[in-house]
Phi, psi and omega in degrees: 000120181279179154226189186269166180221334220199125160207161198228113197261109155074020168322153198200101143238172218210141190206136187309100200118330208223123193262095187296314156237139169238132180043068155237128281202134146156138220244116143318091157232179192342190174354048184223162163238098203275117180257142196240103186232174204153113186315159184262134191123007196281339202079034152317296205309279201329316165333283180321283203306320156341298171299307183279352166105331192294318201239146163276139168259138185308347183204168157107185152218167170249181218236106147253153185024067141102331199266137185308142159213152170214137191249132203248035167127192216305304210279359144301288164280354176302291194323339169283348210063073163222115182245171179215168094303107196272154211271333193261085153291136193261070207248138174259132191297321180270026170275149176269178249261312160318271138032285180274335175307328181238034196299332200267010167250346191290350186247033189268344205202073182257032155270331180276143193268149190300144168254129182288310186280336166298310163326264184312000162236008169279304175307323162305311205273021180242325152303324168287339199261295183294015180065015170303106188255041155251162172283126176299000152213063157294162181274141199259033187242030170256349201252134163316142161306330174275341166302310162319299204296323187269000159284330180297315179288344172302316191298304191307318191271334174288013159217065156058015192309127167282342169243147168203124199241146191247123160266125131090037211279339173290335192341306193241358186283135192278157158325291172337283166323312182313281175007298184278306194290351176257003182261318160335268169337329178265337160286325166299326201279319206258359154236083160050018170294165160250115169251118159291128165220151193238132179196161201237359186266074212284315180324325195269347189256354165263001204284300209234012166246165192234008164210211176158142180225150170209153203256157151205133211007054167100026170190157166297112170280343191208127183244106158071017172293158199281166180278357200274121196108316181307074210271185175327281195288357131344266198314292136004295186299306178272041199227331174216004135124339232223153127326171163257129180316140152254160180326147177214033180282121170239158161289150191194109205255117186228009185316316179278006180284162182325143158271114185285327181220136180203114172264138213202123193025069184256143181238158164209180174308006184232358162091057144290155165261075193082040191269133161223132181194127183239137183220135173277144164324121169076045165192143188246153225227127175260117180266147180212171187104154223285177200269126213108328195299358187082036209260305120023294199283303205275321144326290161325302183297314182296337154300337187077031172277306180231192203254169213252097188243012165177149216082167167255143174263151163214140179221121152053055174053013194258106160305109175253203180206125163251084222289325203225147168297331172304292194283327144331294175340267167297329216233350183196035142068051191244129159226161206226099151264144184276183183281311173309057196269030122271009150227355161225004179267317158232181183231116193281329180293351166269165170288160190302321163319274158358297177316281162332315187236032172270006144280321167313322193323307194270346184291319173261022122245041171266011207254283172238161204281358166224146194245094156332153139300301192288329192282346190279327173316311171311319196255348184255339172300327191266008159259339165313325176293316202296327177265027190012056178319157172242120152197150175304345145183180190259043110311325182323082164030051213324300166318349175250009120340148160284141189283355113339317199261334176309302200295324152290358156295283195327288185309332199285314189278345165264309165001293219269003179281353179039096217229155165310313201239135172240116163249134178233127243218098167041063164325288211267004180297116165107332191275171188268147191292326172296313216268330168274353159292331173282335182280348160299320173291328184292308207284296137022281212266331186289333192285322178294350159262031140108016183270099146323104187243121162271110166262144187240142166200149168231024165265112155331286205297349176271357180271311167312316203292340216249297241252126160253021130179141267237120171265135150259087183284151185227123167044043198012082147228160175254109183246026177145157183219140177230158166272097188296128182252034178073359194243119175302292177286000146310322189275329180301313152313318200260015181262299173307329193274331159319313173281319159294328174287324170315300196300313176311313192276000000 
């Protein structure tokens, strides 16, 4: 019989202008795994930090093990056992790998000096229970973002939480991974932890919660209820109000078209082998592979972050050389968006305006002899709307965004820069199920108007829904290519098994 162990009563927070959550309601209990959905600006985060000690709530109260509490910051709920993953990690990059996993214990005892190798094998055993093949004391700005984001889980988990809410914790995480991390939660869930989980991924939340509550616009739609009886489009209605659009995934041959981008037995400095690889005008060409696999990496290059050392690159069939991501950019139409839009996507301290339109800048003033707020406003305004950020005007601060509506920044400024070429690098991390359908039709429609897309992903069902044909790197090789024939689990299997057979031999 479970019982609640954690509950949050008629919660209220209030922000100047803006009623974030109102009376909102929702109960934890033991052994169980609860999922917390919602478009994004719906009032999760706020929810969250509440729960986790960042924000006090202006009205309601919470609850533990049945007794009133109030946590007057983070370390108020660790002290509680109440841990989180946050969807934005929070990791110091020049802490080694060990280091950021126990960073809330290196200050317990500061006169006695760290023991490193005790560290660093407390850390191992939590790199092993995920499936980590890293050294505990590597640096962790040495690490991928999806590497990052399982160390953020590593942290989380090594202290023992009896609540422990997971944001966004798959965002960047691969099948594989997921995998692994969901046979973990259920081994937590059966001795008796609670777990939150937030996730925009209705496939994985009807896949591991057994219960779920969900906000829309800053209130409850669904309070604390069993999953059971509960279908998709469940969920969907009471998260926007609406059904779900169905799929408009076609087949598509785009093979005869002009080659737009072509790599041809290319290596680089960061130790691809032999990469060939071709994505044509108007088709979009899907990287798939495991977390290492190098697909990221290989993106950098072709930007021209970092170098190119054998083989040829080619644009519109033209042997180029790309020294700078500035000359990708401008000089051969490549735009790139990343997975990382706090260290490479925006600049958080400018405005949503700004943001949006630092890829336009030198294109409208070669245009007109003064470069404006209203004209850059003209070319960037109407994909904000379309991808419908929510701020109070595109003066706003980009940092003080919901980490959804910031990634919807990142897409808006290659939208309106109309680039040749696109790479796009783990589109949906963080967005809404609404917001993410709609950005499929847009990647969709460029492609269909003649935009070359390197789709990068480690959501499965979007490597289908998007890609019409799927390369798979390995160990930075290219060990195969399929024709996506739209049937997820056909593609998926034959995606995975390609990668276990690389792996075998």
């Amino acid at each position: 019989m479970t019982q609640t162990v954690f509950e949050a009563r008629q919660v209220s927070k209030f922000f100047p202008g803006v009623k974030a959550l109102a009376e909102v309601s929702l109960d934890l209990h033991t052994g169980s795994i609860h999922a917390l959905l919602g478009e994004n600006g719906a009032g999760k985060s706020p929810l969250i930090k509440i729960i986790t000690g960042v924000y006090r709530p202006d009205e309601g109260e919470l609850f533990l093990d049945g007794n009133p509490i109030a946590l007057t910051g983070p370390r108020d709920a660790i002290a509680n056992r109440i841990g989180v993953v946050h969807q934005e990690r929070n990791l110091i990059g020049r802490f080694s790998v060990a280091e950021n996993i126990h960073l809330e214990r290196l200050g317990a005892f500061p006169l006695k000096p760290i023991d490193y190798a005790a560290l660093n094998r407390m850390a191992s055993q939590w790199l092993d229970e995920l499936g980590l093949d890293i050294d505990p004391r590597t640096p962790v700005s040495r690490l991928s973002v999806a590497k990052m984001q399982m160390v953020e889980i590593a942290k989380a988990l090594s202290l023992r939480s009896r609540v422990l809410l997971l944001d966004e914790p798959t965002a960047s995480l691969t099948a594989h991974e997921t995998d692994i991390l969901f046979a973990l939660l259920r081994k937590l869930r059966d001795t008796g932890a609670s777990l939150l989980f937030v996730s925009h991924k209705l496939e994985e939340v009807q896949e591991i919660c057994d219960r779920v509550t969900v906000l829309r616009d800053g209130r409850n739609a669904c309070q604390s209820r069993s999953m059971e009886g509960l279908g998709r489009q469940d969920l969907v209605r009471m998260m926007i109000g609406r059904g779900e659009d169905a799929g408009r995934w076609t087949a598509r041959d785009r093979t005869g078209n002009p080659v737009a981008l072509q790599l041809s037995e290319v290596s680089t400095g960061l130790g691809h082998r032999n990469v060939n690889l071709a994505v044509h005008k108007g088709e979009i060409v899907g990287l798939y592979g495991l977390v290492g696999a190098g697909r990221t990496e290989l993106a950098k290059c072709i930007m021209g972050k970092f170098p190119i050392t054998g083989g040829q690159l080619r644009v519109g069939g033209t042997p180029v050389v790309i020294r700078s991501v500035a000359d990708a950019i401008h000089r051969h139409g490549i735009g790139y968006l990343s997975e990382d839009r706090k260290q490479e996507g925006l600049v958080l301290m400018h405005s949503v305006l700004e943001n949006a339109g630092i890829t336009v800048w030198r294109q409208l003033a070669r245009w007109l002899a003064a470069l404006t707020d209203g004209t850059i406003r003209t070319k960037v305004a109407p994909f904000i709307e379309k991808l419908e950020v929510k701020t109070p005007s595109l003066d706003q601060t980009v940092g003080n965004l919901s980490g959804g509506n910031q990634q919807k920044i990142s897409v808006a400024k290659w939208l309106a820069a109309g680039v040749d070429i696109l790479i796009v690098d783990e589109p949906s991390v963080g967005i809404d199920i609404k917001t993410k359908a709609y950005l499929h039709d847009l990647l969709r429609q460029l492609s269909d108007d003649g935009t070359a897309i390197l789709l990068i992903t480690s959501d499965m069902p979007e490597m289908v829904a998007l890609a019409d044909r799927i390369v798979v790197l390995n160990d930075y090789r290219v060990e195969g290519e399929l024709i996506n024939s739209g049937q997820y689990d056909t593609m998926s299997h034959a995606i995975m098994d390609l990668i276990h057979r690389v792996e075998a031999a």
